[in-house]
C-alpha positions as CSV (number, residue, x, y, z in Angstrom):
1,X,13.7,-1.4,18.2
2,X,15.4,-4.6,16.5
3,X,13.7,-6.9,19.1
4,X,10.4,-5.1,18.0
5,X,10.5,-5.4,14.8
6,X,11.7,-9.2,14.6
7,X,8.9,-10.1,16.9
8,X,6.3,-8.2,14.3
9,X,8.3,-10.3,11.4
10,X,7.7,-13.5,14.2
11,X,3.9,-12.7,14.1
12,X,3.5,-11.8,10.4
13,X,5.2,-15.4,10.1
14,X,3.6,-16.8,12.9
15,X,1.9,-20.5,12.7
16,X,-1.5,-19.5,12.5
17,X,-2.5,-18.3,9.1
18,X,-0.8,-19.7,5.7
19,X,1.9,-18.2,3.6
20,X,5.4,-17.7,5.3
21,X,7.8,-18.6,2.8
22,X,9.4,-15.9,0.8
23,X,7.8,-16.5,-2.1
24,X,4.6,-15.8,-0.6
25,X,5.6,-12.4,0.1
26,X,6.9,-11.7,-2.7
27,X,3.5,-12.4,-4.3
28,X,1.7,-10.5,-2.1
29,X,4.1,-7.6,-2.9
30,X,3.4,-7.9,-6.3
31,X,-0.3,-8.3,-5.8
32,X,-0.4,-5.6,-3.3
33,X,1.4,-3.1,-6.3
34,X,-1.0,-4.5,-9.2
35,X,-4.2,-3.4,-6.7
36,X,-2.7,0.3,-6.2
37,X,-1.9,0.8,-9.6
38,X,-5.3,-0.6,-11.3
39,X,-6.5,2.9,-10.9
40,X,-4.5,3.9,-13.6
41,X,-5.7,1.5,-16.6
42,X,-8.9,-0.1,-14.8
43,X,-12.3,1.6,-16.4
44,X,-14.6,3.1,-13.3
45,X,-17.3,0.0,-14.0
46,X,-14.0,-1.8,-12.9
47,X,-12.9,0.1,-9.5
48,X,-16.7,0.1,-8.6
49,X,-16.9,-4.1,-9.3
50,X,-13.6,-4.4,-7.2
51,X,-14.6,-2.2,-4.3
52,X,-18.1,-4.3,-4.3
53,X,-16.0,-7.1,-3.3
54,X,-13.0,-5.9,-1.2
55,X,-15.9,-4.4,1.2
56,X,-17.0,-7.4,2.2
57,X,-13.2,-8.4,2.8
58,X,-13.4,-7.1,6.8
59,X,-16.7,-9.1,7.9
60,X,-15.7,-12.4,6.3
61,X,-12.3,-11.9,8.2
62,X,-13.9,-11.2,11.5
63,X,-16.1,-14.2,10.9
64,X,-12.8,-15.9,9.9
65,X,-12.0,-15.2,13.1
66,X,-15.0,-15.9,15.5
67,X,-15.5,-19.3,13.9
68,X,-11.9,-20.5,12.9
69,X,-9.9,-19.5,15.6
70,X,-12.9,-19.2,18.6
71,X,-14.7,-22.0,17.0
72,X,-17.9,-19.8,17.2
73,X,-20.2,-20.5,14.0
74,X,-22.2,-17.2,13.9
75,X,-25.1,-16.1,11.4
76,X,-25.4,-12.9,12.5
77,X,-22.8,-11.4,10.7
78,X,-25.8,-9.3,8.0
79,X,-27.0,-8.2,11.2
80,X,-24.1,-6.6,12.4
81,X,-23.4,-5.4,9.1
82,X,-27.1,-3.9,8.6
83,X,-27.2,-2.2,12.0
84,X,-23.8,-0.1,11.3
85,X,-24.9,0.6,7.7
86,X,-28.3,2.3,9.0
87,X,-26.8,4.1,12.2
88,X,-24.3,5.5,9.6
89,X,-27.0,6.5,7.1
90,X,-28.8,8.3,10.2
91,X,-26.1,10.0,11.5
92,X,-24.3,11.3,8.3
93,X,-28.0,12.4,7.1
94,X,-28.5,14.4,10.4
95,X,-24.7,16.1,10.1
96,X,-24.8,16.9,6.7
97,X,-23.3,20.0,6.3
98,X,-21.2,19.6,9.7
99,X,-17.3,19.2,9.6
100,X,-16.5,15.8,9.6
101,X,-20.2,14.6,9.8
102,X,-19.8,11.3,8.7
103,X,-16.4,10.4,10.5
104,X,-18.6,10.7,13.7
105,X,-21.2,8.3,11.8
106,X,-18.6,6.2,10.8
107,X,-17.2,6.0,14.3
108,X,-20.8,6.0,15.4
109,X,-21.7,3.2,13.2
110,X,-18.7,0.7,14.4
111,X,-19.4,1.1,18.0
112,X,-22.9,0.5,17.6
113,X,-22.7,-2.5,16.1
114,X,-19.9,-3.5,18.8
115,X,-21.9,-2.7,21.3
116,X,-25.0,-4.3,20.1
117,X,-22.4,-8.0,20.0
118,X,-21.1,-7.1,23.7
119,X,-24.3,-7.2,24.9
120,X,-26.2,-9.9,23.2
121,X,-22.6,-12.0,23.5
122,X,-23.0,-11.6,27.3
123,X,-26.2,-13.3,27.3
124,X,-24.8,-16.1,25.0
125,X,-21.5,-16.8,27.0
126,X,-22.4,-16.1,30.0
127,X,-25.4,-17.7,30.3
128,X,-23.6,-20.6,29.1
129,X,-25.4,-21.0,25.9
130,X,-24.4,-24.5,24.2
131,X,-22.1,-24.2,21.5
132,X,-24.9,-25.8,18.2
133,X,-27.6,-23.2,19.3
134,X,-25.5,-20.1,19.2
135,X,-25.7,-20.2,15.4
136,X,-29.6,-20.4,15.3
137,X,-29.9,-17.7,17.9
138,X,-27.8,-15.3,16.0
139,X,-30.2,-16.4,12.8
140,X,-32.8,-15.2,14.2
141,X,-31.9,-11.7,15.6
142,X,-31.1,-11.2,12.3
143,X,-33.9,-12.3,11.1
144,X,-36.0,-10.4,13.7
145,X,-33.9,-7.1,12.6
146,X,-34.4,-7.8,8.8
147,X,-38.0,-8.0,9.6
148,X,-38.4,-5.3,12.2
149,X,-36.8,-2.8,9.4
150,X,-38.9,-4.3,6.5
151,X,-42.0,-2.3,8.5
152,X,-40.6,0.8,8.8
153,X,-41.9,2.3,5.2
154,X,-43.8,5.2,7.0
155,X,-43.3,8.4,6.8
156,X,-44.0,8.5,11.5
157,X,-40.3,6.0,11.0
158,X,-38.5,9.0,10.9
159,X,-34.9,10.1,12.7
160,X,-34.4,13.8,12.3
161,X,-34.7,14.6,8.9
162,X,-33.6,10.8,7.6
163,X,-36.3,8.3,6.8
164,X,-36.0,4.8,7.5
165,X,-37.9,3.9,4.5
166,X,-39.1,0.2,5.1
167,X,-38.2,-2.4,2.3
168,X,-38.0,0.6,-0.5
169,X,-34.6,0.9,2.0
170,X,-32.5,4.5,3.0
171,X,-31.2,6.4,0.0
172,X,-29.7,9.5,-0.4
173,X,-26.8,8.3,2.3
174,X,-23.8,10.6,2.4
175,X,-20.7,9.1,1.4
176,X,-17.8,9.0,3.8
177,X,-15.7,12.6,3.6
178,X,-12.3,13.4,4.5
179,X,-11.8,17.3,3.9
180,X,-12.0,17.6,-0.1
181,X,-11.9,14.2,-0.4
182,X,-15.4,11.7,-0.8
183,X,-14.9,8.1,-0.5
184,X,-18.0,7.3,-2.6
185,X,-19.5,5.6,-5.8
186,X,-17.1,4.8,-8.4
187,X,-14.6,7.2,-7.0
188,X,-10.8,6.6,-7.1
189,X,-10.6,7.6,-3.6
190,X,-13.1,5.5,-2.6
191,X,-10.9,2.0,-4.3
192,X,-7.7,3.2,-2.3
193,X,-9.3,3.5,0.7
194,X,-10.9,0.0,0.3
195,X,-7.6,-1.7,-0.2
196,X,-5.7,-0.1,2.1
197,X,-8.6,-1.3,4.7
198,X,-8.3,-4.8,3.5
199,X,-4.8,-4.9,3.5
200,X,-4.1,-3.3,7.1
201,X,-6.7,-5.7,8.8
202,X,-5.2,-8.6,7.1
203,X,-1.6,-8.0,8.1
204,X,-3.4,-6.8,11.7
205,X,-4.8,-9.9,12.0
206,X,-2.3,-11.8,11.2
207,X,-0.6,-10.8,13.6
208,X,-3.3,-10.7,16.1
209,X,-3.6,-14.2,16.0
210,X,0.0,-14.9,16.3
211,X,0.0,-12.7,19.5
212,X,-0.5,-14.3,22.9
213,X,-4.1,-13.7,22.9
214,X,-4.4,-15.1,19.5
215,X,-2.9,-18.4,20.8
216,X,-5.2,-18.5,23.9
217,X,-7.7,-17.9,21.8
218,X,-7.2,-20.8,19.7
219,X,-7.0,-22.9,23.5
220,X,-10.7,-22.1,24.1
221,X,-11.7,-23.1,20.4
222,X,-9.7,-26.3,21.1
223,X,-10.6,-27.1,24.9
224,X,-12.2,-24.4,26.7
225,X,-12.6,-26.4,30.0
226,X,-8.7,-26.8,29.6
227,X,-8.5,-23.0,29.2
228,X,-10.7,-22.2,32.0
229,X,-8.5,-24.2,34.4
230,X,-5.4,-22.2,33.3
231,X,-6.9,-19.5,34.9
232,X,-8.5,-17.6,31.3
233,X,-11.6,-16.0,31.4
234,X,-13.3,-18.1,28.8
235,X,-16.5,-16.1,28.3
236,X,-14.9,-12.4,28.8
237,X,-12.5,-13.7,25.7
238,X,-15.4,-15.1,23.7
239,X,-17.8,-11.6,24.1
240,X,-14.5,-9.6,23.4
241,X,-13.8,-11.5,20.0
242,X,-17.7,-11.7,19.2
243,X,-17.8,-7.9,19.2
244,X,-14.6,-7.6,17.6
245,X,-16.2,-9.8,14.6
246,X,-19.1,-7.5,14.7
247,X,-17.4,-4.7,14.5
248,X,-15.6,-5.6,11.2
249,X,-18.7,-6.7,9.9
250,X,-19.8,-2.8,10.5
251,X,-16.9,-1.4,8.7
252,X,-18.5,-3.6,5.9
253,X,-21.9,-2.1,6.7
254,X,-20.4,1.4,6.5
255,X,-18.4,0.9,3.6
256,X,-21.0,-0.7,1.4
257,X,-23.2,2.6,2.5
258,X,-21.0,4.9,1.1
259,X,-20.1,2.7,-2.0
260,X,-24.0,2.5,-2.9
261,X,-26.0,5.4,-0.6
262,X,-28.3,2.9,0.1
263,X,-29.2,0.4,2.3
264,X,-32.2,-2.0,2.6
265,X,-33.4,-4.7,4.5
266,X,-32.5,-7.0,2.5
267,X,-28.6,-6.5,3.7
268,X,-30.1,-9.0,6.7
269,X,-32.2,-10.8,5.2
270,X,-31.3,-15.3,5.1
271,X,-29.1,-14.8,2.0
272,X,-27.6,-12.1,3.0
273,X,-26.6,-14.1,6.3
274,X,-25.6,-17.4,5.1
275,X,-22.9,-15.7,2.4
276,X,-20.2,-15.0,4.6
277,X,-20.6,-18.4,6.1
278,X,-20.2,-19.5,2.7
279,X,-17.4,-18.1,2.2
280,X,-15.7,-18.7,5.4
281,X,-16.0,-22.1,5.1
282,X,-15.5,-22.6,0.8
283,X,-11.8,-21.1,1.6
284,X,-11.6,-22.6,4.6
285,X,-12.0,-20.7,8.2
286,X,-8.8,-21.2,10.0
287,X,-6.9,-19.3,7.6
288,X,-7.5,-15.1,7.2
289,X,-5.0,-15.9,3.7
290,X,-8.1,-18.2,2.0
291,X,-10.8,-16.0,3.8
292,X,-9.8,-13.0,1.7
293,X,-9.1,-15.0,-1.6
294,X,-12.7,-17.4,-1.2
295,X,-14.4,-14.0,-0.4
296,X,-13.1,-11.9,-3.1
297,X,-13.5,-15.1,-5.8
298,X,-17.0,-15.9,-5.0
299,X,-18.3,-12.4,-5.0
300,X,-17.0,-11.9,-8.1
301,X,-19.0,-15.5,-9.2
302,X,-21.8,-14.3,-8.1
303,X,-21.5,-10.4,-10.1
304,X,-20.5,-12.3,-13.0
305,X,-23.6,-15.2,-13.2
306,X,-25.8,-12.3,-12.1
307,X,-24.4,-10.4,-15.1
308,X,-25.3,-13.0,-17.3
309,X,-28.8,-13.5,-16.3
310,X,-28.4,-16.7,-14.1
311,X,-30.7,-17.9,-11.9
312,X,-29.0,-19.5,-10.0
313,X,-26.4,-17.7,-8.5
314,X,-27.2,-19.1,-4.6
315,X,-27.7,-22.6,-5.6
316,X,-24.1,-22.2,-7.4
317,X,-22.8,-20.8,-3.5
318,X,-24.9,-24.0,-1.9
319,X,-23.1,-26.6,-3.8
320,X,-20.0,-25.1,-3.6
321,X,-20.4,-25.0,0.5
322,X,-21.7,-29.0,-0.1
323,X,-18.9,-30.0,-2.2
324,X,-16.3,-28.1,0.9
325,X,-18.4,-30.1,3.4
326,X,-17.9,-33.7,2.0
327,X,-14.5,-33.2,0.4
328,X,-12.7,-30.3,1.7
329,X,-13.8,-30.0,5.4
330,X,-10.9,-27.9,6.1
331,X,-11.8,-25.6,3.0
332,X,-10.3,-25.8,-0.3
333,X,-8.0,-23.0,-0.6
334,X,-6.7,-24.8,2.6
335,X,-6.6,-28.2,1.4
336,X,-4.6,-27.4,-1.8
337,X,-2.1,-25.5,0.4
338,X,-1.5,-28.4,2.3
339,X,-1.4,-30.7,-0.6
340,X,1.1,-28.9,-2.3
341,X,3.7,-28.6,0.9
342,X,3.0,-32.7,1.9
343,X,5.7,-33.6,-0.6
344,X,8.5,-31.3,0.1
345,X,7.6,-31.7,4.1
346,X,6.8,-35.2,4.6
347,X,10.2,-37.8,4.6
348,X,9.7,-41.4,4.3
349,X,8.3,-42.9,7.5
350,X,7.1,-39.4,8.3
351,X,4.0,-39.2,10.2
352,X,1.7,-35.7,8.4
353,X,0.2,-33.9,11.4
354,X,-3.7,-33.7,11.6
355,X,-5.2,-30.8,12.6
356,X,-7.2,-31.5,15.2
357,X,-10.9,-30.4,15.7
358,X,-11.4,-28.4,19.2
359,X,-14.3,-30.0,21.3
360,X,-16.1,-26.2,21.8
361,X,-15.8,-25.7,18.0
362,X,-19.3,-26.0,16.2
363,X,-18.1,-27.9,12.8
């Protein structure tokens, strides 16, 4: 038991991610209490804001993941995110009524979109796919989906008794239920589930990536050929963490549903795709730590200029993403963090170590 739990420790202070020291901890202790507590002060405009932008939390970390540590740059996140948000809306609106109706649509919902990233990963891996068109192919399927449910206004695009509803979107969508309890709207219930989501799949990741499959992941990001010769299988690894992206970016899909019971098009549409890249990259991608904290920080930029009346809300997100590009190419969060540690690490005549940049890895 000892051994087991100093190996978890190992992981959660593994090399991969940032924050190890005990100071970091402590902070995310405290952090961690603040969240669970905000329930009791916060007003429900508040808890409804917050939840807005933890639910996006699991999608930018699986993207975090694809493209920091696989080196996959994917734009297909919405689409992922869309198809689990409608499947859910389907199902839960053709089980109302029935016990635990929208667990199977939840469940539903996640595997759909993983199954829908299995397959059309297969076709990109396996058919050896080179690494700068992957992105552009992922564009357009979501694209192609945004588009496909943009025409589906009728009243013939109908599954059961739940319409499809074209642009105008799918209301009326059940919120997720446990028992008594609905995890919906501005709903207490609905916050705590949110965080405790967030904060299980960070620590989960975190150690995920400090596992031995995290580390040979990282080899195929940084020399697949390399990998391949080791005896991996490069493309098995790459559809597995492809779909395990996608799923996340359903739990988002599903989440959002029950947060607004609503979904629309427009959840896949170009904006809707490039954000998470935006935020992957702003924080900086090989890090789940500034994942979480760019994701949160520019959400909540973007409800606040959209609050004001501003305009310009996605021109704010492009320059930000230019700005990372030519002076923080690792991401910013990330760049500060390794700022601040170069004086207590590096001794005189000390050579920093560069990161280097892994030849699969789409930049």
């Amino acid at each position: 038991m000892k051994r087991r739990w100093r190996a978890l420790r190992d992981a959660l202070n593994g090399p991969q991610d940032l924050g190890r020291s005990p100071g970091f901890w402590g902070v995310f202790i405290a952090a961690t209490i603040g969240l669970l507590l905000y329930p009791a002060s916060g007003s429900s405009f508040g808890l409804s804001s917050l939840v807005s932008f933890l639910l996006y939390v699991p999608m930018a970390l699986g993207l975090g993941l694809l493209w920091g540590y696989g080196g996959i740059l994917s734009f297909g996140q919405s689409a992922f995110f869309g198809i689990a948000g409608y499947i859910y809306g389907l199902v839960a609106g053709n089980l109302t009524g029935t016990p635990a109706g929208t667990i199977v649509a939840l469940v539903a919902a996640i595997a759909a979109a993983a199954l829908a990233a299995s397959i059309f990963g297969y076709f990109l891996f396996y058919g050896q796919v080179s690494g700068w068109i992957i992105p552009l192919l992922c564009l357009v399927l979501t694209l192609i989906l945004a588009t496909f449910m943009g025409q589906t206004a009728g009243y013939q695009w109908r599954v059961g008794q739940v319409l499809l509803g074209g642009y105008n979107g799918m209301t009326n969508i059940p919120s997720l239920r446990a028992g008594a309890i609905e995890f919906g709207g501005t709903s207490t219930a609905l916050y705590y589930l949110v965080v405790v989501v967030t904060l299980l799949l960070y620590l989960g990741l975190r150690v995920f990536v400090n596992s031995r499959y995290g580390h040979v992941l990282v080899a195929v990001r940084d020399d697949p050929e390399r990998t391949r010769m080791l005896g991996h299988n490069v493309d098995f690894i790459q559809v597995q963490v492809f779909a395990l992206a996608a799923a996340l970016a359903g739990l988002s899909g599903v989440l959002y549903a029950s947060w607004g019971n609503y979904m629309n098009p427009s959840t896949m549409d170009l904006l809707a795709a490039t954000l998470p890249v935006i935020w992957t990259a702003v924080g900086g991608r090989r890090s789940l730590l500034a994942v979480v904290l760019s994701t949160v920080a520019l959400r909540a930029l973007a409800d606040s200029l959209a609050v004001s009346g501003s305009q310009y809300a996605f021109l704010v997100m492009g320059a930000l993403l230019l700005a990372t590009m030519l002076f923080f190419p690792g991401g910013i969060i990330v760049s500060v963090a390794r700022a601040w540690r170069r004086p207590s690490r590096t001794r005189p005549g000390a050579r920093e170590a560069v990161e280097p940049k892994g030849k699969g890895e789409v930049a």
